[in-house]
MIDOSE-1310 file (N, C-alpha, C; in nm, 2 decimals, decimal comma, always signed):
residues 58
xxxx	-1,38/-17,93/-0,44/-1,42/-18,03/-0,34/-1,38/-18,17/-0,39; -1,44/-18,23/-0,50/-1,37/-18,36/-0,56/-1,23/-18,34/-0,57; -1,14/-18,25/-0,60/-0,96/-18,25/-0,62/-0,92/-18,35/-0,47; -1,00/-18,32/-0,37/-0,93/-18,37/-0,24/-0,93/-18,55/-0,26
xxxx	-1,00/-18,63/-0,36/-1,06/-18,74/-0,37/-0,90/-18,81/-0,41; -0,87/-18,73/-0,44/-0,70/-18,78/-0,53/-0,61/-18,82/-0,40; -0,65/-18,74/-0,31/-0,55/-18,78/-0,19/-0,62/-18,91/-0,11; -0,50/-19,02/-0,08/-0,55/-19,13/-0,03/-0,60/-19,08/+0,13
xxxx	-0,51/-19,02/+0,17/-0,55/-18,98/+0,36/-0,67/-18,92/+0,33; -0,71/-18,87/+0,26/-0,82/-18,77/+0,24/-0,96/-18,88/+0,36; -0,94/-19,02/+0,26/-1,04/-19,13/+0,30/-1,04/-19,17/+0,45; -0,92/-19,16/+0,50/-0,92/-19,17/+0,66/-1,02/-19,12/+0,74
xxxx	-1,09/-19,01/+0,68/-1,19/-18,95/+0,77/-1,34/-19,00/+0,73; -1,35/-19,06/+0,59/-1,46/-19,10/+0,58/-1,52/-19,25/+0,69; -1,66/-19,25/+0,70/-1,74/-19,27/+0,85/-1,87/-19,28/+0,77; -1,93/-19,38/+0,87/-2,09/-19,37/+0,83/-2,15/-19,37/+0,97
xxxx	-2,30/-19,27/+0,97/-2,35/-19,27/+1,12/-2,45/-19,33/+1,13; -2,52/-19,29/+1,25/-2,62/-19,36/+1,29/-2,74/-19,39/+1,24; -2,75/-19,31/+1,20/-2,83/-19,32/+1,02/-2,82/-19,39/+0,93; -2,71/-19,42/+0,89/-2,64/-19,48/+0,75/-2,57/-19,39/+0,69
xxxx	-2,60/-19,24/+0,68/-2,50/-19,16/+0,60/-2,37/-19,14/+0,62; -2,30/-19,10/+0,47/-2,18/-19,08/+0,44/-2,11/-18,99/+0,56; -2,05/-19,00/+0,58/-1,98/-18,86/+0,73/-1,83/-18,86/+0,62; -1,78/-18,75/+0,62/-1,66/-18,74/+0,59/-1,59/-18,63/+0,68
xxxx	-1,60/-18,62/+0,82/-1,54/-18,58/+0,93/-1,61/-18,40/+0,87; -1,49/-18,28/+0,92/-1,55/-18,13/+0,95/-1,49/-18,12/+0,80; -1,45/-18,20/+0,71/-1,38/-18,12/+0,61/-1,54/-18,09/+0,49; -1,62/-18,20/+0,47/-1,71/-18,20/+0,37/-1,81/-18,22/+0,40
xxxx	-1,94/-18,17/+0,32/-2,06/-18,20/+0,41/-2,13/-18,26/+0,24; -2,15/-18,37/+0,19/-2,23/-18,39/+0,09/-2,30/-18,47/+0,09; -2,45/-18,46/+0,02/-2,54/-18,55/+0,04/-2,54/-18,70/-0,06; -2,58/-18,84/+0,01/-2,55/-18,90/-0,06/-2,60/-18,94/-0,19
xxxx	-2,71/-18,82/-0,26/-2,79/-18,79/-0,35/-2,65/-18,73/-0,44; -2,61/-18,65/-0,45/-2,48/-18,58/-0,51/-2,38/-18,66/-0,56; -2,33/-18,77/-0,42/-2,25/-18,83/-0,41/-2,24/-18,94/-0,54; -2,39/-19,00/-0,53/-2,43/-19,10/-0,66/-2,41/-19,02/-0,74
xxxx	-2,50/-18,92/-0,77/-2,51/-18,87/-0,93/-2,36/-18,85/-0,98; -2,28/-18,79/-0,89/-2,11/-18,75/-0,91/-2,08/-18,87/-0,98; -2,07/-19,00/-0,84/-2,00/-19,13/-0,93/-2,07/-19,18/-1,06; -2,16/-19,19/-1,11/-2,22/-19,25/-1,16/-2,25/-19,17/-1,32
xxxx	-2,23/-19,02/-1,26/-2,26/-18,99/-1,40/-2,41/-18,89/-1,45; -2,52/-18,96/-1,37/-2,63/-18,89/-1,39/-2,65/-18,74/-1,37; -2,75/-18,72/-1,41/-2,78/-18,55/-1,38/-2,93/-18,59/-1,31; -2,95/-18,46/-1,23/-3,04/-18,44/-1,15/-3,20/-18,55/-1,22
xxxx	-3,21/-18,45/-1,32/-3,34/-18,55/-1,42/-3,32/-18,69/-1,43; -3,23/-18,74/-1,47/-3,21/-18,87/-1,51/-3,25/-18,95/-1,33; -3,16/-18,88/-1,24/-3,17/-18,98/-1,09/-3,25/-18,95/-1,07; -3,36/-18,87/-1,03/-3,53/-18,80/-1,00/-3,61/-18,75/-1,07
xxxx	-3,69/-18,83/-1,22/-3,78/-18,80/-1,33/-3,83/-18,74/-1,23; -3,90/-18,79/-1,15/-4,02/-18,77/-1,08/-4,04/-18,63/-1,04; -3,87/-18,55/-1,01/-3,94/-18,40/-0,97/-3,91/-18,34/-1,07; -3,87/-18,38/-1,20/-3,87/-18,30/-1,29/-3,99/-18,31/-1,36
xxxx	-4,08/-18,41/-1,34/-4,24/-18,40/-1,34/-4,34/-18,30/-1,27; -4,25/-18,33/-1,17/-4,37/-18,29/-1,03/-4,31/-18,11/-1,09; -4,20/-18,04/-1,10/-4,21/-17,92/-1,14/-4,25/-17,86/-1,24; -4,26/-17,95/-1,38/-4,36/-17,90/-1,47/-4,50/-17,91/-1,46
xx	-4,55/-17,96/-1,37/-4,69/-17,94/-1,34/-4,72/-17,89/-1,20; -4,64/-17,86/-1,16/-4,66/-17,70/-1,04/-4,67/-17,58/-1,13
């Protein structure tokens, strides 16, 4: 899914909706939760302690 990032046209389809969210037309569907952690580096724990809390005490 990220290999496509390499192509410039790729970005042509990228859109934001009425919402705010990322749209990247029928090709990709990702949340903009993913999208951070991807650029940025983080893993799931690091971006949301809080549910790696909340699952050790479930």
């Amino acid at each position: 899914m990220f290999k496509a990032w390499s192509d410039p046209c790729f970005f042509a389809e990228l859109g934001i909706n009425g919402s705010g969210a990322v749209c990247w037309g029928d090709s990709i569907d990702i949340s903009s939760d993913a999208l951070y952690m991807r650029l940025t580096g983080l893993s799931l724990e690091e971006y949301m302690p809080q549910l790696n809390h909340s699952l050790r005490v479930a």
